[in-house]
N, C-alpha and C positions, 0 to 999 in steps of 0.2 A: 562389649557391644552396648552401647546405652540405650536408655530407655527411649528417648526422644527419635532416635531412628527406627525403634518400634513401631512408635504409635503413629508412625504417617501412612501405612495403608488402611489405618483406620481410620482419616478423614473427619477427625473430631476436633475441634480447637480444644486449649487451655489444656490443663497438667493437672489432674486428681491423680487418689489413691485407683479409686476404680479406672479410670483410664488405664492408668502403667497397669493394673494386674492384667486388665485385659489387653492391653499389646502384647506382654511378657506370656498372656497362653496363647494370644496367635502365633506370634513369633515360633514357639515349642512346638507349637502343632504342625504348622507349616516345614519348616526345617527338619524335624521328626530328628532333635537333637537326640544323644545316646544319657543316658543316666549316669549322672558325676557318682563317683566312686572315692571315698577318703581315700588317702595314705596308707600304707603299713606304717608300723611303730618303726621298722628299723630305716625304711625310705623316709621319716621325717626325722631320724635322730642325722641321719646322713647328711641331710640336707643342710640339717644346722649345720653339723661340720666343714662343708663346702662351703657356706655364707660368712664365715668365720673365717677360715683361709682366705678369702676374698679381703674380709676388709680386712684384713691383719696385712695383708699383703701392700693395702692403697695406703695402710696409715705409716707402713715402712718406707715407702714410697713418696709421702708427705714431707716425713722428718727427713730423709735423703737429700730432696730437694734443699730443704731448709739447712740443711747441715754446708752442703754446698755454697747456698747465699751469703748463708754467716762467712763460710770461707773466702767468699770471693771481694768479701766489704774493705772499706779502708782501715776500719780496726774492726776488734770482735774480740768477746769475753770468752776468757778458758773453762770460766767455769761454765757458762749457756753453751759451751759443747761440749765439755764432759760428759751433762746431763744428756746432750740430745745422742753421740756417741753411746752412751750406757741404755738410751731407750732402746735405740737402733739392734742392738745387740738382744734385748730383751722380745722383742720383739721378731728375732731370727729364731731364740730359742724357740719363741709361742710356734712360729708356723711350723719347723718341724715339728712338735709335738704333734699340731695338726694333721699334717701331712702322712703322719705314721697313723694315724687311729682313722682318718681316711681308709688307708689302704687296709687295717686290720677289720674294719667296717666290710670293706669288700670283699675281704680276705674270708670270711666268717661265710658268709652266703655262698652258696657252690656256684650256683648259676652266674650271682653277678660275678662272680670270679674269673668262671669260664669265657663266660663271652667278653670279660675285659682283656684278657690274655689274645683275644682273636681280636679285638681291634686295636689295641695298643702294639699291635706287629705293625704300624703306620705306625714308622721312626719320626718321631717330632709330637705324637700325640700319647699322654700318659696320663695315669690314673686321675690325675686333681681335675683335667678336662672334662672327663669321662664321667667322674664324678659329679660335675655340675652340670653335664648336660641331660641324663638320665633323673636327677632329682629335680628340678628346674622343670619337666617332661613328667613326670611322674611315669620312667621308663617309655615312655611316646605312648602310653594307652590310650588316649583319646583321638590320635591322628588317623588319619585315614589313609591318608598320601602327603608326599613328601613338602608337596604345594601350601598344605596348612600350617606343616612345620617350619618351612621358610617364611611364610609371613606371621608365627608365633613368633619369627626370631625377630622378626625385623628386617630380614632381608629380601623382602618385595619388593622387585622397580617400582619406583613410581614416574610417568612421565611428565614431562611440563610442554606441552604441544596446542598450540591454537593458531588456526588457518596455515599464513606461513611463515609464523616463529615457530621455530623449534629451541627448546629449550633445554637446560641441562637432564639429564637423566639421572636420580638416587637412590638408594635405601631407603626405605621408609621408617626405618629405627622406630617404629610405635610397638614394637615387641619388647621382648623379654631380654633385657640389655646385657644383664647376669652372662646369658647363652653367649654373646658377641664378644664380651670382657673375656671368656675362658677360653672363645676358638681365637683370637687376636696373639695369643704368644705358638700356638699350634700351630698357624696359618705360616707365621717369622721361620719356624722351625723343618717343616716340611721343605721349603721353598729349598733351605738353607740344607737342606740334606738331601736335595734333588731328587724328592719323591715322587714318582709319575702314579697317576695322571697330573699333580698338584703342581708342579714347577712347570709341566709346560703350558698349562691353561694358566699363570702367570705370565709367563713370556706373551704369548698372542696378545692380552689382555694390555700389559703393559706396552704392546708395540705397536697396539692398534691406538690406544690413548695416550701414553708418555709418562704416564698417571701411577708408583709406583703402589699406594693403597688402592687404587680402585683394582688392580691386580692382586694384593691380598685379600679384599674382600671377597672377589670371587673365589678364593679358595677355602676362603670361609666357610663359604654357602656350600660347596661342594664337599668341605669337610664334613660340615652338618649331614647333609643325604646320606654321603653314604654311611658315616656311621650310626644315623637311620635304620639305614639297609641292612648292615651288618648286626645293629642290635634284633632287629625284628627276624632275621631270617635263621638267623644264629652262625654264622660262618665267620669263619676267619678272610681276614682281608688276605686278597691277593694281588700284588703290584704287577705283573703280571698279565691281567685279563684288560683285552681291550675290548668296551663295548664295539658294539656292532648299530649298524644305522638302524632308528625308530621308522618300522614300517605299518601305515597305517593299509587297514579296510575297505574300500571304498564300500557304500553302506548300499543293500537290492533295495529294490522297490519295495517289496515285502517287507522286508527287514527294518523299514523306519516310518512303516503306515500307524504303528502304537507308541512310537519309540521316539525322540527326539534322535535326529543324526546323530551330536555328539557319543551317544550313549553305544553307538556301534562301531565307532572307531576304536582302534585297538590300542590300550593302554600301554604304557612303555613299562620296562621290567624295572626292579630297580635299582640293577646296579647301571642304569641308564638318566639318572635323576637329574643329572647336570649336562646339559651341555658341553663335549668335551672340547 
């Protein structure tokens, strides 16, 4: 959040030091934010690990590509692909390594263990995901509801609509890209192994637009929630459970003379986070 969209109900021109402090305690006071909390030592050693598999993984990824190029040229040197061959390889070695002290990392803590074994029963999503999404989140401690967590990821609509253009509808990617990079192979893999609710809220999605990402990303999003829901609540997933429709309130007379309405309408549970 910047400073600048602070200080505008403060109705002061120009940009000082006193200005910003004093938006940054209106802003705190009004919002009645929660008190940031460091790391554990072992959720920050994790985390390096998880960031590391990442780019060990984009820079394998790089030279692939590149290895490919070279092969596809009208000539190309044996020896500029020995080396990029030999990086290639060294660079599989690195990610397993990683990949094991990932999982010994998890393996070590009883809880994170526990509750990785209950959501990792969603065939297509495994440790390395699970991993960067809990360290990324600092295990979701500061979430409230699923709604902050989706627009921490990036995956808020944003609409593009004025009078009577209507415009494309997207993600608003100003999140935390890390979380989108790790549920993007989860998302392929679900689909691909016909996991409900996830493959069929791809179909609709896809059949309503023709669009075969904008069908993954909604499972994205959906992936996110609920293992959300599953880390918070602590249960193992069940493929199995079908939500039930969100029945709201309607709000008494009584009931919203202190109260703003929205506050009496009745909140959805959350294994109901997504639209099915």
């Amino acid at each position: 959040m910047s400073r600048h969209w602070a200080s505008k109900p403060l109705r002061r021109p120009g940009k000082t030091d006193g200005v910003d402090a004093q938006a940054l305690a209106t802003m705190v006071c009004q919002q009645r934010l929660d008190t940031w909390k460091p790391i554990s030592e072992a959720m920050y050693k994790l985390r390096q690990l998880a960031r590391q598999h990442l780019e060990l993984q984009e820079l394998k990824t790089q030279l692939t590509n590149q290895l490919s190029a070279l092969e596809a040229g009208m000539y190309h040197s044996p020896e500029v692909k020995k080396q990029l061959i030999k990086l290639i390889g060294e660079l599989e070695k690195q990610l397993t390594e990683c990949a094991k002290l990932i999982q010994k990392a998890v393996d070590d803590n009883a809880e994170w263990k526990r509750k990785a074994e209950q959501i990792c029963a969603i065939k297509g999503v495994g440790i390395l995901t699970l991993a960067n999404l809990i360290t990324e989140t600092n295990e979701f401690a500061l979430f409230e509801n699923h709604r902050q967590l989706v627009s921490y990821a990036g995956y808020d609509v944003v609409e593009n609509q004025s009078g009577k253009r209507v415009g494309k509808t997207h993600i608003s990617k100003r999140g935390n890209s890390r979380i989108r990079r790790a549920l993007h192979m989860s998302a392929l893999q679900v689909v691909r192994y016909d996991q409900k609710p996830f493959v069929g809220l791809y179909e609709r999605v896809f059949e309503r637009t023709r669009i075969k990402m904008k069908g993954y990303v909604a499972v994205q999003r959906k992936l996110l929630t609920i293992i959300y829901a599953l880390w918070k609540k602590d249960v193992k997933y069940d493929g199995s459970f079908v939500s039930q429709p969100i029945k709201k309130v309607a709000p008494t007379e009584g009931a919203t003379q202190h109260r703003p309405q929205v506050d009496v309408l009745e909140i959805a549970n959350m294994e109901k986070l997504v639209e099915s």
